[in-house]
VEXSE-675801 format. One record per residue (C-alpha): x, y, z; residue number from 1. Coordinates in nm, 4 decimals. Example, Ala and Ser with C-alpha at 12.3 -4.5 7.8 and 13.67 -1.06 7.14 Angstrom:
BEGIN
<X = 1.2300, Y = -0.4500, Z = 0.7800, i = 1>
<X = 1.3670, Y = -0.1060, Z = 0.7140, i = 2>
***
This chain:
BEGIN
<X = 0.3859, Y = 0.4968, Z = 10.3552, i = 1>
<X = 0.6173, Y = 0.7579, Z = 10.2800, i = 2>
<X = 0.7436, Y = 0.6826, Z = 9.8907, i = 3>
<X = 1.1026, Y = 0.8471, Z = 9.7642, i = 4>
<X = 1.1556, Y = 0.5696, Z = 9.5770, i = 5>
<X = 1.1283, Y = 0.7917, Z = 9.2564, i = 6>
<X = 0.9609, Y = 1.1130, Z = 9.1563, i = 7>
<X = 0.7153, Y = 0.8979, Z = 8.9225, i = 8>
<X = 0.5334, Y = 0.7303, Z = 9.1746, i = 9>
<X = 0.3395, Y = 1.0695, Z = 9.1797, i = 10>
<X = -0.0197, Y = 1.0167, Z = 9.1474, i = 11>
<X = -0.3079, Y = 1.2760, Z = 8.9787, i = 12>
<X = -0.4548, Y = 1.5133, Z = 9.2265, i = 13>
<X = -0.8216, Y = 1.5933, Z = 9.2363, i = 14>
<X = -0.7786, Y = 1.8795, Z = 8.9963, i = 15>
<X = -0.5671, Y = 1.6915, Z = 8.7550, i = 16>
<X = -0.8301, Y = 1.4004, Z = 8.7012, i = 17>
<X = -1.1275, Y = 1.6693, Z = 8.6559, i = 18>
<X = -0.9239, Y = 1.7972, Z = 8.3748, i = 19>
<X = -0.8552, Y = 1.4882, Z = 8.2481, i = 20>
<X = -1.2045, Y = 1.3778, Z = 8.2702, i = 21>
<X = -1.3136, Y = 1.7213, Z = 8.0726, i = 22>
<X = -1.0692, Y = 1.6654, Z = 7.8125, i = 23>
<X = -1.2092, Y = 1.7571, Z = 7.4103, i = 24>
<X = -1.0291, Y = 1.4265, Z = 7.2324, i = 25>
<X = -1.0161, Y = 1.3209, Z = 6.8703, i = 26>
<X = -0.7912, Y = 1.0359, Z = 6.6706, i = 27>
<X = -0.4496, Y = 1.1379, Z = 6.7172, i = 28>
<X = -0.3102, Y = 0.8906, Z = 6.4469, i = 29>
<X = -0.4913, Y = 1.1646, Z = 6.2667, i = 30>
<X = -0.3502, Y = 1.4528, Z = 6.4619, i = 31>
<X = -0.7223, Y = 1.5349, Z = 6.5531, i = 32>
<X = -0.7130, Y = 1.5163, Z = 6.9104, i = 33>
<X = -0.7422, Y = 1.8939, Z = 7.0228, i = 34>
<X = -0.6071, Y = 1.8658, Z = 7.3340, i = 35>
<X = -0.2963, Y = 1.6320, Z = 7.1880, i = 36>
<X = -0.2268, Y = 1.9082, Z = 6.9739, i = 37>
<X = -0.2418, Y = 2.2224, Z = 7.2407, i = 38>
<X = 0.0057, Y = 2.0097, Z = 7.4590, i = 39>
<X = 0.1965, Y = 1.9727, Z = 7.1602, i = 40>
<X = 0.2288, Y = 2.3276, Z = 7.0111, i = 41>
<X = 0.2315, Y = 2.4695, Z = 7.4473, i = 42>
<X = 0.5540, Y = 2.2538, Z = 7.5195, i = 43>
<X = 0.6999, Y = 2.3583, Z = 7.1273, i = 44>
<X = 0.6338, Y = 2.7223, Z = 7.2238, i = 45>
<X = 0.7380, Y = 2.6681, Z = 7.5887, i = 46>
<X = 1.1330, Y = 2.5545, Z = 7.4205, i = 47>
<X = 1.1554, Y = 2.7825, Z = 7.1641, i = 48>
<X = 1.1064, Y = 2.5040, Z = 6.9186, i = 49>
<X = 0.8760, Y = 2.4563, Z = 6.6026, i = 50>
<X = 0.7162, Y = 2.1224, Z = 6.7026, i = 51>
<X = 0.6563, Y = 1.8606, Z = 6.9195, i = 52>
<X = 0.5193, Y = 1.4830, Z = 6.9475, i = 53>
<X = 0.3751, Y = 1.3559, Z = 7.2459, i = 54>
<X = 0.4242, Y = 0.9815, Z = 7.3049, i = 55>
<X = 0.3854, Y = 0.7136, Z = 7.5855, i = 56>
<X = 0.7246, Y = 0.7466, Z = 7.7584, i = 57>
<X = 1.0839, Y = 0.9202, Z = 7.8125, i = 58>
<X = 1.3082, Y = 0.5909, Z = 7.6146, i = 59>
<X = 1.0385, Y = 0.6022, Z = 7.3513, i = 60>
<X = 1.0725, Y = 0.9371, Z = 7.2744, i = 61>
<X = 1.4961, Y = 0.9404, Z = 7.3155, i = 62>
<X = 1.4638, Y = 0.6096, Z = 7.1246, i = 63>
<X = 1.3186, Y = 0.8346, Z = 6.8324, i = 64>
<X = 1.5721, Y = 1.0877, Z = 6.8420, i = 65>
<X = 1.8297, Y = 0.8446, Z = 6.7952, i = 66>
<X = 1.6790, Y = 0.6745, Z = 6.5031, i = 67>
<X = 1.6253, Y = 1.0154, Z = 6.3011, i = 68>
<X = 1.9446, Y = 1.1576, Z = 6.3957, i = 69>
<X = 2.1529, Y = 0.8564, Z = 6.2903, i = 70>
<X = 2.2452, Y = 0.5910, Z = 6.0511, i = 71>
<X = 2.2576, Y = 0.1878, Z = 6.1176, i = 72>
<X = 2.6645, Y = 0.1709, Z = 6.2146, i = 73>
<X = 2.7053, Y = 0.4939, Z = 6.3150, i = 74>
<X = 2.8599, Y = 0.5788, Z = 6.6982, i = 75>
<X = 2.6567, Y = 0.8126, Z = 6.9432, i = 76>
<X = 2.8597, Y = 0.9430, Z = 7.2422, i = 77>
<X = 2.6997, Y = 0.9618, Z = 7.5890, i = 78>
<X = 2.7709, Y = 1.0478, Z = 7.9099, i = 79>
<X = 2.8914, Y = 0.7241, Z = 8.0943, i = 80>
<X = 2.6234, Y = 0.7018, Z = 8.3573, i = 81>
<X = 2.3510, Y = 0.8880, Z = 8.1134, i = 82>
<X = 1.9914, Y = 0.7190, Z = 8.1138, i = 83>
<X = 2.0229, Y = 0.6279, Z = 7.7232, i = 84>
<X = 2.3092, Y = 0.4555, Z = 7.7945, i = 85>
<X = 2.2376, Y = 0.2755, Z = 8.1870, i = 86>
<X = 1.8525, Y = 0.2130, Z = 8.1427, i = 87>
<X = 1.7036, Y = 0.1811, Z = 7.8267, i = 88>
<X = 1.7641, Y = -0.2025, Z = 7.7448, i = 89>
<X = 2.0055, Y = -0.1102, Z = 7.4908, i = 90>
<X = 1.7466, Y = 0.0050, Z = 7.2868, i = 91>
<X = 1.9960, Y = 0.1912, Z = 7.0373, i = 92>
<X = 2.1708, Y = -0.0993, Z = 6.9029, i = 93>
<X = 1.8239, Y = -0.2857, Z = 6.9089, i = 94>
<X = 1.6288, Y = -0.0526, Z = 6.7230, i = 95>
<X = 1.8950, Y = 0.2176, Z = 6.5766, i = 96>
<X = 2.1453, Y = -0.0101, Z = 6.4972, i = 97>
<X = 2.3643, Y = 0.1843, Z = 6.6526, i = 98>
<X = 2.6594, Y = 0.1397, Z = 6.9219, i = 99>
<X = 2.7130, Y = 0.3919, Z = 7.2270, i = 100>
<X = 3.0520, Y = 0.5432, Z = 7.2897, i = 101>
<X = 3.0244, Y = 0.6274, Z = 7.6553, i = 102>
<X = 3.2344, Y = 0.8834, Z = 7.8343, i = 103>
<X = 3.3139, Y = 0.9671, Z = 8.2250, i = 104>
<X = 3.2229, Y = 1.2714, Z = 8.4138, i = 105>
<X = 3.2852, Y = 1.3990, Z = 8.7756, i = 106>
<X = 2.8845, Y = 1.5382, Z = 8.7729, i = 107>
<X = 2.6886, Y = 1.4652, Z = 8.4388, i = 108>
<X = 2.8754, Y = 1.6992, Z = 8.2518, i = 109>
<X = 3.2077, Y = 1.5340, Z = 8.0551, i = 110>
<X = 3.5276, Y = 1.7696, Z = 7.9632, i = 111>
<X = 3.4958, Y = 1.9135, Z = 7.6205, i = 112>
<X = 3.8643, Y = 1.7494, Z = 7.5492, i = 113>
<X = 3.6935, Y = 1.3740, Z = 7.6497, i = 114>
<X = 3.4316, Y = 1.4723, Z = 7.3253, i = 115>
<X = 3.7265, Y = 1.5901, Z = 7.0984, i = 116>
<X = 3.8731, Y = 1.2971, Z = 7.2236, i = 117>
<X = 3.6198, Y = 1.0415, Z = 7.0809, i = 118>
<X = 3.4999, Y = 1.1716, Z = 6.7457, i = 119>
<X = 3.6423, Y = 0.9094, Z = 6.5406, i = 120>
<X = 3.8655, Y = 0.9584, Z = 6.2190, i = 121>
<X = 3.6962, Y = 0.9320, Z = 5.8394, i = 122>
<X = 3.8296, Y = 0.6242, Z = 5.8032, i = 123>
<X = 3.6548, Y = 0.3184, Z = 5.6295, i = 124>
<X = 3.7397, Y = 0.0685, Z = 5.9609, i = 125>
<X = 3.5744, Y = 0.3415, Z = 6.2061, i = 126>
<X = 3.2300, Y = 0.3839, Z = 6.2363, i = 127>
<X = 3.0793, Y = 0.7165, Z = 6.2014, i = 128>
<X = 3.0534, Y = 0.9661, Z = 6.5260, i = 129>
<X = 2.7084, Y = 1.1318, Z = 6.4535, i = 130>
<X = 2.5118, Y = 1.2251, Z = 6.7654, i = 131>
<X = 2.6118, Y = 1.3928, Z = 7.1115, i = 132>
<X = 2.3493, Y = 1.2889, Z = 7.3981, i = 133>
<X = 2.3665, Y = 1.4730, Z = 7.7357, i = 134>
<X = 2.1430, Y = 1.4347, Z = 7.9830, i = 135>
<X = 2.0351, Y = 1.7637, Z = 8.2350, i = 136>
<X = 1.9130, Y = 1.7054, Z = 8.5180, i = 137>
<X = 2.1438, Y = 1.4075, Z = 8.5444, i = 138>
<X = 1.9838, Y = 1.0996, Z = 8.7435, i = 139>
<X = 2.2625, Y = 0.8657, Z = 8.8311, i = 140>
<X = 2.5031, Y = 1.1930, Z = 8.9372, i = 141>
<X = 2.2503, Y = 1.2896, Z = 9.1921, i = 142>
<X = 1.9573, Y = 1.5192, Z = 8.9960, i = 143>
<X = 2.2790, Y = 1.7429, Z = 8.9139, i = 144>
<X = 2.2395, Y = 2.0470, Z = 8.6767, i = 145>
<X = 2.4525, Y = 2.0784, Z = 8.3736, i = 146>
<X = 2.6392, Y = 2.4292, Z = 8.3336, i = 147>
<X = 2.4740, Y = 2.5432, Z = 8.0564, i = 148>
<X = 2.8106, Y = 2.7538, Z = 7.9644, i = 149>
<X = 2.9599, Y = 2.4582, Z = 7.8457, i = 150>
<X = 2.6661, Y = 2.4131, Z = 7.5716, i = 151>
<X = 2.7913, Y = 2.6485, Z = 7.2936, i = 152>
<X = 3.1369, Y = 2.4553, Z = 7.3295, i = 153>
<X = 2.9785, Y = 2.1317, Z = 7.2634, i = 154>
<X = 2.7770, Y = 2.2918, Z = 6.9974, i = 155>
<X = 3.0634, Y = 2.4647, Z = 6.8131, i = 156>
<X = 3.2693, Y = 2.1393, Z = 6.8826, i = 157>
<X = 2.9540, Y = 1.9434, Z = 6.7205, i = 158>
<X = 2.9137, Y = 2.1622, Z = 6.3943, i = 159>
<X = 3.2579, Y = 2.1838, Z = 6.3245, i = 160>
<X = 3.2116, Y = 1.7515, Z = 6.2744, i = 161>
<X = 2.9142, Y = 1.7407, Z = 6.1136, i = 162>
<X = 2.7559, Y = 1.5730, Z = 6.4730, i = 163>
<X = 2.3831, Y = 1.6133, Z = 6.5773, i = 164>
<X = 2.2849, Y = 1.6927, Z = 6.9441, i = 165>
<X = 2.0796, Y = 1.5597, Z = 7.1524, i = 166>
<X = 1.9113, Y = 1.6286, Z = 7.5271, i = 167>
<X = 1.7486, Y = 1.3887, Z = 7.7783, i = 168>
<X = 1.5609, Y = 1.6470, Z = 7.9641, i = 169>
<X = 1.3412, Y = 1.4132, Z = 8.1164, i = 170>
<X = 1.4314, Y = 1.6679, Z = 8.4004, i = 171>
<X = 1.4736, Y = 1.9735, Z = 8.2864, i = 172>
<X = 1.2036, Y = 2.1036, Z = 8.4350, i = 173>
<X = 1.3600, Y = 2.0741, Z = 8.7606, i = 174>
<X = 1.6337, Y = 2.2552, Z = 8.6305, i = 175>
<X = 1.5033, Y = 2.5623, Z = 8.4858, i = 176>
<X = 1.3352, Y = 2.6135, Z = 8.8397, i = 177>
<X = 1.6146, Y = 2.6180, Z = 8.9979, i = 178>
<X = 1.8099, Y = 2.8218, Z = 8.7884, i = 179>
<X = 1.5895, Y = 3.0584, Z = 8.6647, i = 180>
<X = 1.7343, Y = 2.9842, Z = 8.2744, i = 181>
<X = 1.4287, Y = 2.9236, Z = 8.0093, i = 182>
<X = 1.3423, Y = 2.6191, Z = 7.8271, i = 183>
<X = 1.4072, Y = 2.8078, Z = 7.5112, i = 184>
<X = 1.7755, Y = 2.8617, Z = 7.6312, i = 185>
<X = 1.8367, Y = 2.5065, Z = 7.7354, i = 186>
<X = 1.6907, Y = 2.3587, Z = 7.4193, i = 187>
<X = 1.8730, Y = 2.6202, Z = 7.1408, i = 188>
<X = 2.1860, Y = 2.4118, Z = 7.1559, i = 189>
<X = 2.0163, Y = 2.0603, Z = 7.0516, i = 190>
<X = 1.8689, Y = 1.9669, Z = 6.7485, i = 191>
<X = 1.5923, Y = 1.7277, Z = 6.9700, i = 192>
<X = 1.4958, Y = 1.7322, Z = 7.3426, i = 193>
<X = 1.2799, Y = 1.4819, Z = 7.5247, i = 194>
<X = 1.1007, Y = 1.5884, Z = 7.7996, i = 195>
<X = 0.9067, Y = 1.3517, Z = 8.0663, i = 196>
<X = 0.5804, Y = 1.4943, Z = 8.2127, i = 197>
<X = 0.5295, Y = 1.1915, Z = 8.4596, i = 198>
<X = 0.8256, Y = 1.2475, Z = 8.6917, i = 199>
<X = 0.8098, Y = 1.5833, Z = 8.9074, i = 200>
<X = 0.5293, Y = 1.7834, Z = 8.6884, i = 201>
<X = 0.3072, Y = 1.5015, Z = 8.8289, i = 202>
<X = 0.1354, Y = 1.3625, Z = 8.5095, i = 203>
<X = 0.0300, Y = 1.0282, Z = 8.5060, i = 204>
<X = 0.1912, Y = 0.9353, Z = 8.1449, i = 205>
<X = 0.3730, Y = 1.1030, Z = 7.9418, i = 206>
<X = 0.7026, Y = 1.2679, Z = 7.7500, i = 207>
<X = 0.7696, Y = 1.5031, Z = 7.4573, i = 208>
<X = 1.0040, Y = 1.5058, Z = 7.1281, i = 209>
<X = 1.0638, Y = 1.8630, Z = 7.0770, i = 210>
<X = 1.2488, Y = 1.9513, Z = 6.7650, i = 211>
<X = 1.2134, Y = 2.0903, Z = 6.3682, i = 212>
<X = 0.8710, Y = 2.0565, Z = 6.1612, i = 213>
<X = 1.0714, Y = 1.8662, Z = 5.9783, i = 214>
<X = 1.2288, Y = 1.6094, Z = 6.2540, i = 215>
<X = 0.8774, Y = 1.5492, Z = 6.4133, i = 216>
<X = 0.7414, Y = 1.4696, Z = 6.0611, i = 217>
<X = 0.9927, Y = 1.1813, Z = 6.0597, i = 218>
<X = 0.9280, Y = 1.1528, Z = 6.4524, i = 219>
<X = 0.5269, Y = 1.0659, Z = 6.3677, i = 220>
<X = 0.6311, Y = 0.7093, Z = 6.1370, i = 221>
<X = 0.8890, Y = 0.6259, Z = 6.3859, i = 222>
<X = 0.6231, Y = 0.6686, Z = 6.7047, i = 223>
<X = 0.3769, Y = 0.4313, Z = 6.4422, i = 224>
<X = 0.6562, Y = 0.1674, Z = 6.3896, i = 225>
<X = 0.7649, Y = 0.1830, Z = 6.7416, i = 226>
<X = 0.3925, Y = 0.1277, Z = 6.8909, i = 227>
<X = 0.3301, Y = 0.4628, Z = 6.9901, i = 228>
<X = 0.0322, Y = 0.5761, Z = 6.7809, i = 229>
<X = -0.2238, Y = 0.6412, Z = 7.0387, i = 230>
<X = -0.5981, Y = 0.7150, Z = 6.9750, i = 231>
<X = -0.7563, Y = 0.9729, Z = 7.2221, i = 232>
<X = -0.4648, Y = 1.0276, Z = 7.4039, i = 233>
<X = -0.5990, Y = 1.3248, Z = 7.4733, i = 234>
<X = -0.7102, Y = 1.2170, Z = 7.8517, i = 235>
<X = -0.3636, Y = 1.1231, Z = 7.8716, i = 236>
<X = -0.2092, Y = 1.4832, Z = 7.7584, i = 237>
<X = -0.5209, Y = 1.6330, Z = 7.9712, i = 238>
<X = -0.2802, Y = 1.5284, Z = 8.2857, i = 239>
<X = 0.0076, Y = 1.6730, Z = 8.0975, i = 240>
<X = -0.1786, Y = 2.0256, Z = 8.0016, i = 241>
<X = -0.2496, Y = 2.0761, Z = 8.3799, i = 242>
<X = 0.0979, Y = 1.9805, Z = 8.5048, i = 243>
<X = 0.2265, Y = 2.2167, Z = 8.2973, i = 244>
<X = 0.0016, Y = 2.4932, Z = 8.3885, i = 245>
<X = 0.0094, Y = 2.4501, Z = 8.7840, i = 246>
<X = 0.3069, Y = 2.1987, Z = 8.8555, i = 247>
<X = 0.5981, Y = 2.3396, Z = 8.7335, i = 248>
<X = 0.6642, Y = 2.6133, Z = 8.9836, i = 249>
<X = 0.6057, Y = 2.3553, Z = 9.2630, i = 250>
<X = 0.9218, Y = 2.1962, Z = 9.1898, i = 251>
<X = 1.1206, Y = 2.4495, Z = 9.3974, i = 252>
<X = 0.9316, Y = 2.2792, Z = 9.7038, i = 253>
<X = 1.1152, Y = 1.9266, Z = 9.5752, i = 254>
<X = 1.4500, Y = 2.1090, Z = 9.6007, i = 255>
<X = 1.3851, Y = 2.2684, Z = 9.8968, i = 256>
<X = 1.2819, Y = 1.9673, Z = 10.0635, i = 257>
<X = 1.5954, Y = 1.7120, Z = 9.9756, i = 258>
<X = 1.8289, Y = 2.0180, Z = 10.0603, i = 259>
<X = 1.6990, Y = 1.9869, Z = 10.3942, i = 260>
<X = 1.7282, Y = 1.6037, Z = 10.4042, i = 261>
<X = 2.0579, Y = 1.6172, Z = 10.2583, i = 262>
<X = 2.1764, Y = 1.8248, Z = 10.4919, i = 263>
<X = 2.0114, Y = 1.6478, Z = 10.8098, i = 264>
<X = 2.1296, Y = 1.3325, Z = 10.6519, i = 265>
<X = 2.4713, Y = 1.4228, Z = 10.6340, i = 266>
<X = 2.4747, Y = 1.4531, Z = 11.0548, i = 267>
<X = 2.3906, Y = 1.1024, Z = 11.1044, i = 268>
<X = 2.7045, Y = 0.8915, Z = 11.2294, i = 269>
<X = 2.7676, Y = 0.6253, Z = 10.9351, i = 270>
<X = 2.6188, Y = 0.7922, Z = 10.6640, i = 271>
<X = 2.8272, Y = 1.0166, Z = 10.3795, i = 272>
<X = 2.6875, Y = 1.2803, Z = 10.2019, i = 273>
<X = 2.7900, Y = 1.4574, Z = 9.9022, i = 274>
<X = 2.6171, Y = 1.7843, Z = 9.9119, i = 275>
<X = 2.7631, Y = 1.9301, Z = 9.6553, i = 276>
<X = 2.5256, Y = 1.6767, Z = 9.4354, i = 277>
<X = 2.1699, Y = 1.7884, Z = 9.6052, i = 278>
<X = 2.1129, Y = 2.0712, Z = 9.3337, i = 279>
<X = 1.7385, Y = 1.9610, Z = 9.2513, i = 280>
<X = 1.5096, Y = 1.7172, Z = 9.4195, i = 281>
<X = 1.7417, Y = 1.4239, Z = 9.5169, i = 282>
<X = 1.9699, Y = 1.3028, Z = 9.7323, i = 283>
<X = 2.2165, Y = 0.9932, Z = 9.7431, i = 284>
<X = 2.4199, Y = 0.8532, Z = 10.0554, i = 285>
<X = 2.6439, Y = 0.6119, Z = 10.0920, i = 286>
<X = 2.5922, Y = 0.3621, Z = 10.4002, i = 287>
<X = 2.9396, Y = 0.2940, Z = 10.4954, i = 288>
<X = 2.9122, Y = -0.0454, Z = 10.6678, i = 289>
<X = 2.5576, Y = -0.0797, Z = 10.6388, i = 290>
<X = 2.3966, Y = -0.3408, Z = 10.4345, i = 291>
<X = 2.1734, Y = -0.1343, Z = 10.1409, i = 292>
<X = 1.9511, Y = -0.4229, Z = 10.1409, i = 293>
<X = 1.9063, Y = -0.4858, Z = 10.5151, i = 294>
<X = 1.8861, Y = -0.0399, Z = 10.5175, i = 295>
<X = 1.6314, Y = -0.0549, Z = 10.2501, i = 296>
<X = 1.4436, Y = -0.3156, Z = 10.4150, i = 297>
<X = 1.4187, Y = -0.2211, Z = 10.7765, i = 298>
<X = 1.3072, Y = 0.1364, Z = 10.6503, i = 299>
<X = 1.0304, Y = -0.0062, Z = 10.4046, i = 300>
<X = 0.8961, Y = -0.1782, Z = 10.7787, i = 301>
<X = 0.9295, Y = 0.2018, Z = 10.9001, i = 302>
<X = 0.6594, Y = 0.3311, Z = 10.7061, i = 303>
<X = 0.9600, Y = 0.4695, Z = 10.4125, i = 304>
<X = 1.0577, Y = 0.3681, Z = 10.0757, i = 305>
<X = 1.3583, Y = 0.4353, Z = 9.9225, i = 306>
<X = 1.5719, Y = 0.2579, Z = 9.6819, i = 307>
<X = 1.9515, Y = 0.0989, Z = 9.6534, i = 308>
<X = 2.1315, Y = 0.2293, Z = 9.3174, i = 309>
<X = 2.4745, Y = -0.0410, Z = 9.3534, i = 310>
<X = 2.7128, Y = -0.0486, Z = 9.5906, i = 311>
<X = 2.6659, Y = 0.1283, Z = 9.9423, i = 312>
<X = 2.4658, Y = 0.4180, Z = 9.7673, i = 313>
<X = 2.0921, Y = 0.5010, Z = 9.8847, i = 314>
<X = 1.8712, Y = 0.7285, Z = 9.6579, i = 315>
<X = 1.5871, Y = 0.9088, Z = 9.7849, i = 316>
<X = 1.3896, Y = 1.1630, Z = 9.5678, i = 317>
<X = 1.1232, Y = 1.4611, Z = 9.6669, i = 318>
<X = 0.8245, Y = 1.5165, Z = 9.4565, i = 319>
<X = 0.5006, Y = 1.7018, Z = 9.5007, i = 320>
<X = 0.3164, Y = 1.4160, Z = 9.6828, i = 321>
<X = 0.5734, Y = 1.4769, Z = 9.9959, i = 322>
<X = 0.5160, Y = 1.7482, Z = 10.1760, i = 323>
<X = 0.8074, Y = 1.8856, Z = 10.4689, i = 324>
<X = 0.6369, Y = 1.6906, Z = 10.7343, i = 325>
<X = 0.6450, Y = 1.3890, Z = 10.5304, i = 326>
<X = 1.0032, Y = 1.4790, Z = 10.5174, i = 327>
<X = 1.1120, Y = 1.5444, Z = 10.8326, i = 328>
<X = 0.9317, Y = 1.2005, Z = 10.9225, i = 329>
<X = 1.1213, Y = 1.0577, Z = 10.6522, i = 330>
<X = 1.4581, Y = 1.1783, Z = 10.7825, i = 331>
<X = 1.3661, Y = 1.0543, Z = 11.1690, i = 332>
<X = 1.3482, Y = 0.7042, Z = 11.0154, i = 333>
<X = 1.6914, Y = 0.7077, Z = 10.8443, i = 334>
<X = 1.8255, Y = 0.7998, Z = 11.1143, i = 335>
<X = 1.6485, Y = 0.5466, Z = 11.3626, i = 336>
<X = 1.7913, Y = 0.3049, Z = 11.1170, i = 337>
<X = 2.0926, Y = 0.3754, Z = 11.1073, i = 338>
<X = 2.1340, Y = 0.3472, Z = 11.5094, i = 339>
***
């Protein structure tokens, strides 16, 4: 079975579970697990950063960004189709008390006039606009990159209010591959940036809260309260450690792979492709007449899984477990479909 479902169906190769199963661990509650803390202070180091916490997932560690960055009442603005915003169980007014100001964009990235536009007014009926959340590379636009010249803007635009920033990176590995920019120079604009290890690096759990000494200090009780506090995690940051280490430059295989798709996809009778949107390691179609679920179905019989996002749109996305002949198998039975 061919899965592009999602890049976190990944499983640990060989080499990843001997280094998990050699792991050094200790208590983490008690910051003691060596190889929790070398993940830590690597991915710090890797974005320019002074710390980092490692915790069980991408919303947990967004969900603790949001809750030291604001205030019960206050407004965060996100991107209208961002992750925070779309798929995290509205975790910020459950656990933040916080509401979400969402805003539209043609790619992931909105118009610095739509976030002039929505800082609210010091005025006692308004709540207070504190946090800016963007999210690069942006799932629901496609894996699309954000220009990164538009990040000092938002930053200027965000000091001049008083306004904390934000980044999802759950991707952004993917997109310092394939533009060659650093972690450091993606993650200088925010004041916290999550980062997922269990997507495209391959790990089998995993994200990051990069940020201050002082932010992760208040990150550590938050993780506690939230049900984070993990004992020897370290076989868990083991998986992490290697991704980093040996994954990372694979990623330009992901890309290279769903460019091809994309582009063979776009050929078949019926089927619409935007390639402008294939900058990392997805792709999304849209069906035309074709029934998703009948699509998603008859491929799944195939030998391929894929998955419907609403409407007439298909998602498929390339990780490390798919090699180019799984690919080119994978595009054969799209098409074979379709007819």
């Amino acid at each position: 079975m061919i899965d592009l479902r999602s890049d976190t169906v990944t499983k640990p190769s060989k080499e990843m579970r001997q280094a998990i199963a050699a792991a050094p661990v200790g208590d983490d509650v008690y910051s003691e697990d060596p190889t929790v803390n070398l993940l830590q202070e690597k991915v710090a180091d890797f974005f320019g950063k002074e710390a980092a916490l490692y915790v069980p997932s991408g919303t947990m560690s967004n969900q603790i960004a949001l809750k030291i960055l604001t205030q019960p009442g206050d407004e965060i603005v996100t991107e209208a189709d961002a992750h925070i915003y779309y798929y995290e169980t509205a975790a910020p007014a459950i656990l933040s008390q916080v509401q979400i100001r969402p805003i539209p964009s043609a790619m992931g990235m909105p118009l610095l006039s739509e976030f002039e536009n929505v800082i609210r007014p010091d005025l006692y009926y308004f709540p207070r606009t504190s946090l800016f959340c963007l999210e690069n590379t942006h799932n629901r636009h496609g894996g699309t990159i954000l220009p990164i010249e538009e990040f000092p803007k938002v930053k200027q635009l965000a000091d001049k209010n008083n306004i904390r920033m934000h980044l999802d990176g759950a991707r952004i590995w993917n997109a310092i591959v394939e533009t060659g920019i650093s972690g450091a120079e993606y993650a200088r604009y925010f004041d916290t940036l999550s980062v997922c290890l269990s997507k495209g690096m391959g790990a089998p759990v995993g994200s990051l809260l990069v940020s201050t000494r002082e932010n992760i200090q208040k990150a550590i009780k938050w993780r506690k309260i939230f049900g984070g506090g993990m004992r020897q995690a370290g076989l868990l940051a083991a998986g992490g450690l290697f991704a980093l280490e040996n994954n990372l430059e694979k990623l330009a295989f992901d890309h290279a792979n769903a460019k091809l798709a994309a582009q063979k996809i776009s050929e078949i009778d019926g089927i619409t492709v935007d390639l402008a949107r294939t900058q990392t390691n997805m792709v999304r179609f849209d069906l035309g007449r074709i029934s998703p679920a009948e699509f998603v179905s008859e491929c799944s019989k195939a030998g391929l899984l894929l998955s419907a996002t609403g409407g007439k749109t298909i998602r498929i996305v390339f990780h490390l477990d798919i090699d180019r002949t799984q690919t080119l198998k994978a595009i054969e039975i799209i098409a074979t479909v379709c007819r």
